[in-house]
C-alpha positions in Angstrom: 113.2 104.4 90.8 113.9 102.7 94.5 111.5 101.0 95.7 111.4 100.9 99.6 109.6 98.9 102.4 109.7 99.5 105.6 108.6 96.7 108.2 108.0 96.7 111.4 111.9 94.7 112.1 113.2 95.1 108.8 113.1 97.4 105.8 114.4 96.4 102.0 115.5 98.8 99.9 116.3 98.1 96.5 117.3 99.9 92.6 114.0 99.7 89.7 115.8 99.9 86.5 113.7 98.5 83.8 112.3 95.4 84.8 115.4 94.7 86.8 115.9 95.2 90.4 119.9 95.9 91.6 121.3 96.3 94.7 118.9 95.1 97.1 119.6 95.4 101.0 118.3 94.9 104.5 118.1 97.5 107.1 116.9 96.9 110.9 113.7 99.9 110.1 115.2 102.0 113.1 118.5 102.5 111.2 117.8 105.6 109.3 120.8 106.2 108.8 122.0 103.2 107.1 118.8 103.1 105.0 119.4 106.8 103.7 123.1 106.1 102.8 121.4 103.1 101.2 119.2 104.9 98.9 121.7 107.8 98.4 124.3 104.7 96.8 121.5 102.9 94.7 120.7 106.5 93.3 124.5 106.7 92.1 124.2 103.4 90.3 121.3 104.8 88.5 121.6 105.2 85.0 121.3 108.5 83.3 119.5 109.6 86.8 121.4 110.4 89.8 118.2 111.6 91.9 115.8 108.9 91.1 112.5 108.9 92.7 111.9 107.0 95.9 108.2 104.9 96.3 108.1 103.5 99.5 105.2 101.0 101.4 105.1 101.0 104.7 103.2 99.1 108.2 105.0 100.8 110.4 104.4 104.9 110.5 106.7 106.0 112.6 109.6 104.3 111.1 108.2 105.1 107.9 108.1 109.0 108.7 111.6 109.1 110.6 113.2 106.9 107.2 111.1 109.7 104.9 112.9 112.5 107.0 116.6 110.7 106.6 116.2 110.1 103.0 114.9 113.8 101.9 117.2 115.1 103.7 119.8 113.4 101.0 117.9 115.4 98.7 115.8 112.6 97.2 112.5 112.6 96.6 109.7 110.3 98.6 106.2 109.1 97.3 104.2 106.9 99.7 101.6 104.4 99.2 98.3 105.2 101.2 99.4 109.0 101.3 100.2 109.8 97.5 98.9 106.9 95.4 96.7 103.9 96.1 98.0 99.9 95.5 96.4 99.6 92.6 94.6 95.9 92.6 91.3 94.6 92.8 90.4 92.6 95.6 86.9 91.2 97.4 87.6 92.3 100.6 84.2 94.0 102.7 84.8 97.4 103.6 86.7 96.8 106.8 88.7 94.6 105.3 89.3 97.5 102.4 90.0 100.0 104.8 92.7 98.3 107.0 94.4 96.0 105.1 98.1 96.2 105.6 99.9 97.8 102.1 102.3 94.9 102.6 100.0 92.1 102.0 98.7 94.1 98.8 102.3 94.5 97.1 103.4 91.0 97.9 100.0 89.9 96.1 100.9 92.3 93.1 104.6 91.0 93.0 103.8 87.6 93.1 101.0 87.6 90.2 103.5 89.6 87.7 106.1 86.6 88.6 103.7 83.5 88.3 100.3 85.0 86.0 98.6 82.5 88.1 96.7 81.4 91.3 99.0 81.9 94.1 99.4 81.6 98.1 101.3 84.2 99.3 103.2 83.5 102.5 105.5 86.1 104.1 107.0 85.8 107.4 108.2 88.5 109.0 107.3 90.0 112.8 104.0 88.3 111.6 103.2 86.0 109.2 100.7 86.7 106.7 99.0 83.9 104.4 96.9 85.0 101.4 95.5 84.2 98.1 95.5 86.3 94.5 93.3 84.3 92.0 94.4 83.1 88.6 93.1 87.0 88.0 94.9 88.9 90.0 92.2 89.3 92.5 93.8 89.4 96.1 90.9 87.5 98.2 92.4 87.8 101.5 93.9 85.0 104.3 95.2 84.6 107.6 97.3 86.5 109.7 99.7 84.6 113.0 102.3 85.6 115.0 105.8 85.1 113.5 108.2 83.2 114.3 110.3 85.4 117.3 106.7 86.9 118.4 105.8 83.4 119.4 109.0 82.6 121.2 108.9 85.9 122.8 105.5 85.0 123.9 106.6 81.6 125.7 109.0 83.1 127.3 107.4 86.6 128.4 104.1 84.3 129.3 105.4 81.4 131.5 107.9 81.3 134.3 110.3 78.6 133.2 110.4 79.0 129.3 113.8 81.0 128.1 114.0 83.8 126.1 115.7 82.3 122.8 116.5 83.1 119.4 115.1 81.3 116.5 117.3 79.1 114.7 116.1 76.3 112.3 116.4 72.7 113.7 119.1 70.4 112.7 117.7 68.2 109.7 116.4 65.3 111.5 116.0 66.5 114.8 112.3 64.7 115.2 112.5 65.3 118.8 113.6 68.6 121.2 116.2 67.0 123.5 116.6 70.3 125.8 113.6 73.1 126.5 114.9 75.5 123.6 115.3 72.8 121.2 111.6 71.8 122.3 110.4 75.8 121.7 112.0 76.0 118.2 110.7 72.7 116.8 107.4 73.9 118.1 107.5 77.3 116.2 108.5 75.6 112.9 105.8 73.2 113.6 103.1 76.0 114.1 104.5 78.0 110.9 104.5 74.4 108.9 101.5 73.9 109.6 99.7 76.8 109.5 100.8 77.3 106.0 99.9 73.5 104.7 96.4 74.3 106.1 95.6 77.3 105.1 96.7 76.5 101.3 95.2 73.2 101.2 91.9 75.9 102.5 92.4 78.1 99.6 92.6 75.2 96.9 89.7 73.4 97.9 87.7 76.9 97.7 89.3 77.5 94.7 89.3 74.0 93.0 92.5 73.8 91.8 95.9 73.9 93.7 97.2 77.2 93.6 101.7 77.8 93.7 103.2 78.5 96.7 104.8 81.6 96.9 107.2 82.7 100.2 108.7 86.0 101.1 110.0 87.5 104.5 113.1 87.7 107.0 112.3 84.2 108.4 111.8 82.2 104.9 114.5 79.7 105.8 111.7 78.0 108.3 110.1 77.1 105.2 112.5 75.6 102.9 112.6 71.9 104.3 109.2 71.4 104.2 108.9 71.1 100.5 105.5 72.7 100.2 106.1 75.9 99.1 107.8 76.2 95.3 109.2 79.5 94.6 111.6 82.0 97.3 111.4 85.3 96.4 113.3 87.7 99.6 112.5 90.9 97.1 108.3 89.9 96.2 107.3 93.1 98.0 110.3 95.7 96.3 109.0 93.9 92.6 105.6 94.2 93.7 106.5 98.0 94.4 108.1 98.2 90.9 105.0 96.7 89.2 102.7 98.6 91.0 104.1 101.6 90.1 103.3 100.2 86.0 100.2 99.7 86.6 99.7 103.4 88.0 101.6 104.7 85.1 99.9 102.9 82.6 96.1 103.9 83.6 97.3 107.5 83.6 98.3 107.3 80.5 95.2 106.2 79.1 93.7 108.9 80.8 96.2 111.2 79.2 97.5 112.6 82.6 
């Protein structure tokens, strides 16, 4: 199959084959185009299956609906988390939390259990960031959500008078101070990301009395890797959380004989 994700920036796309994924890409999630031609050339590399199925999560509907439209039209076929199937995990979330909680942060939890089998934090920074926690049994118990990293530089510079508009670049290795204003705003960002995430998982261990592994997904990752905290990168946690969800759906039909 091809497991898709669509983003609110970016959507990754990527080939299911086994317990393999191939080919994996990223689209800007306005660029039907590119993402249909996408699936249509994973879908050749396919083996034994030129017109593999397409399972796609989404948080942004629109996109989601206009990238659906591209790809049928390729003659592929789409099925959709939240419209055909349920992510299928357990979680103790109340019933608001049940209700709106973002398909995204559900799949990342899912991939990042079948990699580790353990405790994790799961950290992906995308538009916005999104902090949670999966137990050491898969239950997904929730965490924080905070601007990302361009949403908070947009919102310097859209909310003051003086502040640029910049693009986020990580800071030169040893760069303890910002010398000029956008120097300043970028060190500031990566110190709010930094810091957010140390907190929040240093939260979730003491709750959970034991340190859970750091796990970190997202366009933005790079902000990330100096700090040392977090242990394992994986750019494709939500397309192999796709892929394992999609097992786990399979497999209870099957012992319902469906």
């Amino acid at each position: 199959m091809i497991a898709l994700s669509v983003g609110n920036t970016r959507t990754r796309i990527g080939l299911c084959r086994g317990e393999e994924l191939h080919g994996s890409s990223v689209h800007g999630s306005s660029d039907t185009g590119a993402i249909a031609a996408a699936a249509v050339a994973l879908g050749e590399r396919s083996e034994g299956d030129h017109n593999p199925l397409v399972v796609m999560s989404s948080v942004h509907r629109a996109a989601a609906d206009a990238i659906e439209k591209a790809v049928v039209a390729e003659g592929l076929e789409v099925r959709r988390f939240g419209r055909d199937m349920v992510v299928p995990i357990t979680h103790a979330l109340d019933d608001d939390g049940a209700r709106t909680v973002g398909q995204d942060r559900l799949l990342c939890a899912i991939g990042a259990f079948s990699l580790t089998g353990q405790a994790s934090v799961v950290v992906d920074l995308g538009t916005a960031m999104t902090v949670d926690f999966v137990d050491g049994a898969g239950v997904f118990h929730g965490g924080a959500i905070a601007p990302g990293l361009g949403m908070m530089l947009r919102s310097l510079h859209e909310y003051t008078d003086a502040l640029p508009k910049i693009d986020y670049k990580v800071p030169e290795e040893g760069a303890h101070f910002g010398k000029n204003t956008p120097d300043a705003m970028r060190l500031g960002v990566t110190a709010m990301v930094n810091g957010a995430v140390r907190w929040l998982a240093e939260r979730y261990a003491l709750h959970y009395e034991a340190y859970p592994r750091i796990i970190a997904t997202g366009g933005d990752i790079g902000v990330l890797e100096a700090d040392g905290l977090v242990e394992t990168f994986v750019p494709d946690l939500q397309l192999i959380g796709i892929r394992r969800a999609c097992e786990l759906i399979l497999a209870a039909e099957s012992d319902h004989g469906t």
